[in-house]
C-alpha positions in Angstrom: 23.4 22.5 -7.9 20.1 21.5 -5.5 21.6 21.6 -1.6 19.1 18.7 -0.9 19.2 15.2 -1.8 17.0 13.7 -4.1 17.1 10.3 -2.2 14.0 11.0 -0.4 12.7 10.1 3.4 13.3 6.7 4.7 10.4 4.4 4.3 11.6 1.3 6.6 8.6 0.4 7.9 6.7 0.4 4.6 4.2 -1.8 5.7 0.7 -0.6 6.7 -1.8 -2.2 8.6 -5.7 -1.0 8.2 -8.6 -3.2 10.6 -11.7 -2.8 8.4 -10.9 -6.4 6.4 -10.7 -9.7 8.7 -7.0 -9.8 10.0 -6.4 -13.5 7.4 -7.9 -11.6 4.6 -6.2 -8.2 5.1 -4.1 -6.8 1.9 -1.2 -5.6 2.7 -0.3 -1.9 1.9 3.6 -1.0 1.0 4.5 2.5 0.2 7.6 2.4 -2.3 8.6 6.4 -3.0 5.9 8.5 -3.9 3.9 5.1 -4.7 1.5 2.9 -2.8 1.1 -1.0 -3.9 -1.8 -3.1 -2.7 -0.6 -7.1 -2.5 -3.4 -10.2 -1.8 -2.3 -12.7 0.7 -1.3 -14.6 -2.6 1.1 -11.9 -3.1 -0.6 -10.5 -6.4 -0.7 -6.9 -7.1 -4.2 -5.4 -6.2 -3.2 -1.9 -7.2 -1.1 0.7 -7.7 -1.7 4.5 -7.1 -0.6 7.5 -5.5 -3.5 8.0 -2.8 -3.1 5.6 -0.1 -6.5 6.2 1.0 -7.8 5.1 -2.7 -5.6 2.4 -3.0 -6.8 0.7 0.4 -10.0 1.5 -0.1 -10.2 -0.4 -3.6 -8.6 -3.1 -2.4 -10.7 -3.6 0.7 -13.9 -3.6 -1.8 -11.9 -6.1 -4.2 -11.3 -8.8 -0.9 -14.0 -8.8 0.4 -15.7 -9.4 -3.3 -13.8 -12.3 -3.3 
């Protein structure tokens, strides 16, 4: 039996904030595991990857395209 736990780090502060996209238009990156989500100031999903860097990137490109 593994001595470690398999719960993982905390991830409290989830939220990440990047200044290349106006501050009103930003999306917001939230890490969830192993797992970063990118959310539109509606609240829709932009995407869902594993690289943070890719994921912001992508949806940096997809609001300002809007």
């Amino acid at each position: 039996m593994p001595r470690a736990s398999r719960k993982g780090k905390d991830n409290g502060n989830a939220q990440l904030h990047e200044g290349s996209v106006s501050r009103g238009e930003q999306p917001t990156i939230v890490e969830r595991g192993k797992k970063f989500a990118a959310y539109d100031k509606n609240g829709r999903l932009i995407i869902l990857g594993y690289v943070r860097k890719i994921v912001q990137d992508y949806a940096n490109d997809r609001v300002r395209q809007s």
